[in-house]
C-alpha positions as CSV (number, residue, x, y, z in Angstrom):
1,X,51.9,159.4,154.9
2,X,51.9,161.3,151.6
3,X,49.1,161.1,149.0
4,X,48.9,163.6,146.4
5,X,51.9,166.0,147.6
6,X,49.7,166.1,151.2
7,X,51.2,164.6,154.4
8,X,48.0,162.9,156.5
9,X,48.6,162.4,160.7
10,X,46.9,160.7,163.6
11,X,46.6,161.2,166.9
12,X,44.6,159.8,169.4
13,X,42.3,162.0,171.8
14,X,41.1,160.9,174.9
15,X,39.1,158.7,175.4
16,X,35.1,158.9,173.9
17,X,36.4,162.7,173.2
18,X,37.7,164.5,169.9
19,X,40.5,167.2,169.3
20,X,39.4,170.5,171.0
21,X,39.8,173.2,168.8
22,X,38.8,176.5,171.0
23,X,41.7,175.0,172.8
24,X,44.1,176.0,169.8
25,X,42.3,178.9,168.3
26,X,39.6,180.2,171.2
27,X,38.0,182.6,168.2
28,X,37.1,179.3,166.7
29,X,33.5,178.1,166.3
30,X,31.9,175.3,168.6
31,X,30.2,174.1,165.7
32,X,33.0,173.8,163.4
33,X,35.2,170.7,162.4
34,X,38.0,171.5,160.6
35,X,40.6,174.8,162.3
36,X,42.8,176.1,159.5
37,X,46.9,177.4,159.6
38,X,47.8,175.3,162.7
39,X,51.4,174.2,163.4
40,X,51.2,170.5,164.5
41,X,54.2,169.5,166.1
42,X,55.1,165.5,166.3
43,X,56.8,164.6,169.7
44,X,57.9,160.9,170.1
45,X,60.0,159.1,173.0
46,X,63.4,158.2,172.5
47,X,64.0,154.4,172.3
48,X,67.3,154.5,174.5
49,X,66.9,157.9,176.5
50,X,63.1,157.5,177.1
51,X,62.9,161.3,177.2
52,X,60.0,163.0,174.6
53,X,61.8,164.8,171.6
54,X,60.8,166.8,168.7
55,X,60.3,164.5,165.5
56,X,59.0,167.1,162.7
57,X,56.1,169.6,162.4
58,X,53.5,170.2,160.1
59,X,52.8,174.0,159.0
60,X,49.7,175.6,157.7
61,X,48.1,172.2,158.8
62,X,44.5,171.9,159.0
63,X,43.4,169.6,162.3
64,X,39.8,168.0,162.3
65,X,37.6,168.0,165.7
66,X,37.1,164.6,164.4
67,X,38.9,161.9,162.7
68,X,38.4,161.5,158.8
69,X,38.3,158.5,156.5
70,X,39.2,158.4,152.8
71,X,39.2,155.9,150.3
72,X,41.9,156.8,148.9
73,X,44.2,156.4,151.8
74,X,42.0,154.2,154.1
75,X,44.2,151.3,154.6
76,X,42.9,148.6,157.5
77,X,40.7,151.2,158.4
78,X,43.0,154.0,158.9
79,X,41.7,157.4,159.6
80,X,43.4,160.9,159.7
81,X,42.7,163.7,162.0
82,X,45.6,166.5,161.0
83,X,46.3,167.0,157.1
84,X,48.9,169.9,155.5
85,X,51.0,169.9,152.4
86,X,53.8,168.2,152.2
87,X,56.3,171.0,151.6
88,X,55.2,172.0,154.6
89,X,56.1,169.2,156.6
90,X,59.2,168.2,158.1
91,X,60.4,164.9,159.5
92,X,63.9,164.8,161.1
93,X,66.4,162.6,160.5
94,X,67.1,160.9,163.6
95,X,69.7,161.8,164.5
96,X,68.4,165.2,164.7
97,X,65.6,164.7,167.2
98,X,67.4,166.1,169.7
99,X,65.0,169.1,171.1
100,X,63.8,167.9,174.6
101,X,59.8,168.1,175.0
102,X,59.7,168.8,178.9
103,X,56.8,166.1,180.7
104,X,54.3,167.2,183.3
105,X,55.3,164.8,185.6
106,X,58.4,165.7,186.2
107,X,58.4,170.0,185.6
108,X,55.1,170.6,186.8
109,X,51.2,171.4,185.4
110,X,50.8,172.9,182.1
111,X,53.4,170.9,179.9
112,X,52.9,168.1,178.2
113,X,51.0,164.9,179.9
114,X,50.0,161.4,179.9
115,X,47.1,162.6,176.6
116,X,48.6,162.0,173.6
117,X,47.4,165.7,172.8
118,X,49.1,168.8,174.3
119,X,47.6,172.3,173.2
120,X,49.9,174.4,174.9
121,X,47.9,177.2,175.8
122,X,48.8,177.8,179.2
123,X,50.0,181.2,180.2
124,X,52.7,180.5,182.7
125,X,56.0,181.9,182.2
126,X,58.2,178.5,181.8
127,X,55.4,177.0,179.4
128,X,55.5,180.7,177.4
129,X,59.6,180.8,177.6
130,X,59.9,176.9,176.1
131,X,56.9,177.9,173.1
132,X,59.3,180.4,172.4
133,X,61.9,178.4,171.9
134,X,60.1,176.1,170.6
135,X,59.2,178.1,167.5
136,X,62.9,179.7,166.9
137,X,64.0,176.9,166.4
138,X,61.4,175.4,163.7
139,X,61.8,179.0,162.1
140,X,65.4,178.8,162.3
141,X,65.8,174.6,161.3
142,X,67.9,174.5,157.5
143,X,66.5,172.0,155.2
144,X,69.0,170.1,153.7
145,X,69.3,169.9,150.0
146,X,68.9,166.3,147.5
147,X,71.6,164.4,147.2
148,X,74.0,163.8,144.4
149,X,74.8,160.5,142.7
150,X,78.2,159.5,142.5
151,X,79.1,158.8,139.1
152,X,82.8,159.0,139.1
153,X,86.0,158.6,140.8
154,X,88.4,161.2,141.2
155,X,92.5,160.9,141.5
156,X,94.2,162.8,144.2
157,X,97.1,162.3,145.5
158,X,98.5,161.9,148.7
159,X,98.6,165.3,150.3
160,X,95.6,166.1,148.8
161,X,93.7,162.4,150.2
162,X,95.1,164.0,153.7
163,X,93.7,167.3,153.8
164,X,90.1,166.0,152.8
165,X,89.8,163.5,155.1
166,X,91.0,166.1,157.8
167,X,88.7,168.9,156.3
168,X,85.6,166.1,156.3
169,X,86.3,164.9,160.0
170,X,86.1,168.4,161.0
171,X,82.8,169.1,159.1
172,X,81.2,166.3,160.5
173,X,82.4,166.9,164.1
174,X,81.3,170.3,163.9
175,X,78.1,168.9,162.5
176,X,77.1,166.2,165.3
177,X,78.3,168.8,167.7
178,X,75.4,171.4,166.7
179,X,73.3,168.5,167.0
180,X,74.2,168.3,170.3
181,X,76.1,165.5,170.8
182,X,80.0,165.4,172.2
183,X,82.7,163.8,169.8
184,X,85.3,161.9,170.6
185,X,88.1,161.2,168.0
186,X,88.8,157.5,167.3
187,X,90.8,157.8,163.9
188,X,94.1,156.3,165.9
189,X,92.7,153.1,167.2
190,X,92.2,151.5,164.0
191,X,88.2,150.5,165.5
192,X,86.4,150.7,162.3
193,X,85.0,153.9,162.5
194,X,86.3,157.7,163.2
195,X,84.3,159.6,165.8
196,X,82.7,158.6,168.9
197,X,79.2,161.0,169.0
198,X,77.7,160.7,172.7
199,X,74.4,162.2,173.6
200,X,73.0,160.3,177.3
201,X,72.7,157.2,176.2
202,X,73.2,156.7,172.7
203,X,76.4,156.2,171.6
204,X,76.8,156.3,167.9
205,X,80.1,155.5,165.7
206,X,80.2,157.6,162.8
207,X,83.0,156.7,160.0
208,X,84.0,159.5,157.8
209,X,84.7,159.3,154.1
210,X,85.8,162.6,152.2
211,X,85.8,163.6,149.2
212,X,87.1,166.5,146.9
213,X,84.1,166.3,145.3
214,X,82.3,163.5,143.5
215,X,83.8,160.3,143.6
216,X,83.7,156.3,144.7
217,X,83.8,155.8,148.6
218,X,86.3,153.1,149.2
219,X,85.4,150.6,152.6
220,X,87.9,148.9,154.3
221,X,87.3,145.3,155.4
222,X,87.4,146.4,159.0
223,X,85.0,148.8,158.7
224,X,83.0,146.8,156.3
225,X,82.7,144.5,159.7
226,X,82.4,146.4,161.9
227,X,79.0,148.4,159.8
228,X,77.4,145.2,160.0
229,X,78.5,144.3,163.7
230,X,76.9,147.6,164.6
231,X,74.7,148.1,162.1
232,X,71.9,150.1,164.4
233,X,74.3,152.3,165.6
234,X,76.9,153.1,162.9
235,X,77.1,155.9,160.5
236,X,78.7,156.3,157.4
237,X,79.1,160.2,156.6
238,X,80.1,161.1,153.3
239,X,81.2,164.9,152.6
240,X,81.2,165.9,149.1
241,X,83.7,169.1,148.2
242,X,85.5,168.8,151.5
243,X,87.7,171.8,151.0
244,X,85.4,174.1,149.0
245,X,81.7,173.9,149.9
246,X,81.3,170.6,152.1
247,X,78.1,168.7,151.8
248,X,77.3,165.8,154.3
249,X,75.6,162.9,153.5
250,X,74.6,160.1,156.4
251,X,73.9,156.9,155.7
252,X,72.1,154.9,158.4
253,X,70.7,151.2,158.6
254,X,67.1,150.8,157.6
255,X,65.9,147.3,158.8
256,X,62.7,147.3,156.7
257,X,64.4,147.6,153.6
258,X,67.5,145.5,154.8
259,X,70.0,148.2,153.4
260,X,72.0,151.2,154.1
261,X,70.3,154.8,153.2
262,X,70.3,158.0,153.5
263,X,69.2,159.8,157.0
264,X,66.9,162.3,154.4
265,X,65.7,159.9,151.7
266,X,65.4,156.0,151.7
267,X,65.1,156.2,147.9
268,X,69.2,157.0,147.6
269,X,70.8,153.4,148.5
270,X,75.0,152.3,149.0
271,X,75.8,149.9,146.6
272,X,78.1,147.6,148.0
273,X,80.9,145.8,146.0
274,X,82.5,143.1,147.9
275,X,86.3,143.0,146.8
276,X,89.8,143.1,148.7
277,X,88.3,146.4,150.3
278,X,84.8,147.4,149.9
279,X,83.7,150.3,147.4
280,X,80.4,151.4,147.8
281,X,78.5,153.7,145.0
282,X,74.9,155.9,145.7
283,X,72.4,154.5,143.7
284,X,68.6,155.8,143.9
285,X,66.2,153.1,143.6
286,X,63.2,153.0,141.8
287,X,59.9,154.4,142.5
């Protein structure tokens, strides 16, 4: 939640107990309530996999021994326990959450367990060698930058139409395939979508539109069908400036606001015009 430019988090300790916080800083005062400069990191299960993954992080966070009410967030008595600014915070897109969090029960003592909190201050080797990767790759994670709006369509011809829908299907393969996830081309089958992106269980279907650089994305009827047949799974990956400096925009399904949005923002909406085919326009809606 963000009030104010601050992100505000909660997580349950055990039980009758609060957050321990000589656990994360042992230099730390009994007495004292409130532990400056901590990196929180969020870990969630996957719906599909089951397995625990990195969701986002909070830096420079300040975590509370005990949990803290304000008015001016309180909602049905909500409470926060871990607060930081919110340019320090980072929630992944999802399908980014891809970092495996290891589980006791199935590595051994000292990782992660059935308490929601994990402090990770063990000094074995494994738990050491996984905070280390761990924190390269938060230090080394890109944000990516706003998106534009499309305002107008551009004419290319033919030859050109080819190369940036080859030059886009390559980004975004390349893309999905840092993410960690094996691509399978489906571009000859005529299936509704482009790429086949596997990862365990999750199978997503990612149709690719390119662009030379800012234009109208045009939707077939197929696809169009098939978005809605598979709404949960399907993305729709724009690249802006396919030949020059590519830009990838993903638009995924967001059931609460019964519309397609971006993967980064769910203020920047596709407009859909139903015609012969389907032409769909990024709007940003208002705050």
């Amino acid at each position: 939640m963000v009030i104010n430019d601050s992100c505000y988090g909660y997580v349950e300790p055990p039980v009758h107990s609060k957050i321990n916080l000589q656990r994360i800083d042992p230099n730390c005062p009994r007495q004292a309530d409130e532990l400056k400069d901590v990196l929180v990191i969020w870990v969630s299960s996957h719906p599909k996999t089951r397995g625990s993954y990195i969701v986002g992080w909070y830096k420079n966070a300040t975590v509370y021994s005990y949990f803290h009410e304000s008015k001016e967030i309180r909602r049905n008595n909500f409470s926060y326990n871990i607060k930081a600014v919110s340019k320090d915070c980072i929630l992944l897109p999802v399908d980014k959450r891809t970092f495996p969090v290891p589980r006791a029960n199935r590595v051994g003592k000292g990782f992660l367990g059935q308490c929601n909190v994990w402090y990770a201050d063990s000094s074995q080797k494994d738990v050491n060698d996984f905070k280390k990767e761990v924190l390269d790759y938060i230090n080394n994670y890109k944000v990516e930058g706003d998106v534009h709006i499309i305002k107008k369509l551009l004419a290319v011809n033919a030859e050109q139409r080819k190369k940036i829908e080859e030059a886009a299907v390559d980004f975004v393969k390349k893309e999905y395939q840092n993410r960690g996830y094996q691509v399978k081309s489906r571009e000859d089958e005529n299936c509704g979508w482009d790429l086949d992106a596997i990862k365990g269980k999750v199978l997503l279907k990612l149709e690719v539109k390119g662009l030379g650089g800012e234009g109208m994305v045009h939707i077939t009827r197929n696809e169009y069908d098939k978005m809605n047949q598979y709404k949960d799974d399907y993305r729709l990956c724009i690249v802006f400036n396919a030949l020059k400096s590519p830009t990838l925009v993903i638009f995924i399904w967001n059931s609460a606001l019964n519309n397609w949005v971006t993967e980064t923002n769910s203020s920047i909406i596709l407009d859909i015009e139903t015609k012969v085919s389907y032409g769909a326009r990024i709007v940003e809606m208002d705050k």
